[in-house]
C-alpha positions as CSV (number, residue, x, y, z in Angstrom):
1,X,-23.3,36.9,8.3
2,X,-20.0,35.3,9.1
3,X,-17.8,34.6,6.1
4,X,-17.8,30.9,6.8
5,X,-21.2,30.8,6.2
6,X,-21.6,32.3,3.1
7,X,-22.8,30.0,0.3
8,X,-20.2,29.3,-2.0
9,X,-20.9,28.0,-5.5
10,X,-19.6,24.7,-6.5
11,X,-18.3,23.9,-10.6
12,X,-21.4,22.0,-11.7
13,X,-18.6,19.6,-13.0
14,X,-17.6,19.1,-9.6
15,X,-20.8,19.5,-7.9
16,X,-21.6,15.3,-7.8
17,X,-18.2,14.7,-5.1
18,X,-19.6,17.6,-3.1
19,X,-23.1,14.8,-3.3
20,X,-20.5,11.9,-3.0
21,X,-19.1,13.2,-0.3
22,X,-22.4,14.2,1.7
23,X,-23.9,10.9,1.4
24,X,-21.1,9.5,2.8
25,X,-20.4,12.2,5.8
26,X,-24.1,11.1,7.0
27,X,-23.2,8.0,8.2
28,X,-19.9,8.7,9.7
29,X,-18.5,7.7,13.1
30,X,-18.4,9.8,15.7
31,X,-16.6,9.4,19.0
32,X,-16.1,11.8,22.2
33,X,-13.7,13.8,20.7
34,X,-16.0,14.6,17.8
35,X,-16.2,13.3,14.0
36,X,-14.3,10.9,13.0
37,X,-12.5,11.1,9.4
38,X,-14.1,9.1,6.4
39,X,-11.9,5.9,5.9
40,X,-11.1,4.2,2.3
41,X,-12.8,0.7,3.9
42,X,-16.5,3.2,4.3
43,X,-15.6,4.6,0.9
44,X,-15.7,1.2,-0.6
45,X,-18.7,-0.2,0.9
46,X,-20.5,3.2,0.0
47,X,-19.4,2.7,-3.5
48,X,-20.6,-1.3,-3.6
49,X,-24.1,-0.5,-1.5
50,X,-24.8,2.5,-4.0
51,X,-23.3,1.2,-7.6
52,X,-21.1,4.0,-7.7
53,X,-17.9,4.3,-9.1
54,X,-15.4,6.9,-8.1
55,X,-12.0,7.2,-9.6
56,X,-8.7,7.0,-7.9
57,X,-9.0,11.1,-8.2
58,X,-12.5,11.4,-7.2
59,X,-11.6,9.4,-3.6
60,X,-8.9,12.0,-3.3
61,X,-11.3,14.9,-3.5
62,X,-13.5,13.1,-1.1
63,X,-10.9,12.7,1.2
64,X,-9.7,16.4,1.0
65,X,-13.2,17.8,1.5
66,X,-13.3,15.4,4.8
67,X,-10.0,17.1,5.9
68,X,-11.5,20.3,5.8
69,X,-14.6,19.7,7.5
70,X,-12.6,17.7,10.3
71,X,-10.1,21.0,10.7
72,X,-13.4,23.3,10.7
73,X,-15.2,20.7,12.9
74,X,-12.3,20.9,15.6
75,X,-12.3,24.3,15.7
76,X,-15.2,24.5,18.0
């Protein structure tokens, strides 16, 4: 199996952004050049619609996962 898909484990005291982030990359934008990174203005309305309340340090993790998956998501 190739390394990138091996399952990684996530800190259980982590584990909810990796959720966080997942809800929110299931209703992203996509265009013809492929996905289309998570803005702060989705972020938001995810938080209202779903009573959720990230910190100021839980955005940036979100945001830093969604680099990641736009740099592997490019790739191809």
């Amino acid at each position: 199996m190739p390394e990138q898909l091996e399952p990684v484990d996530i800190p259980y005291a982590i584990k909810y952004i990796w959720g966080f982030f997942c809800e929110l990359s299931n209703s992203r934008g996509y265009s013809e050049a492929g996905a289309m990174p998570l803005t702060y203005t989705e972020i938001k309305a995810w938080s209202e619609l779903t009573k959720s309340d990230p910190t100021a340090w839980e955005i940036d993790v979100i945001k830093a996962i969604d680099r990641a998956f736009l740099t592997e998501s490019n790739k191809k």
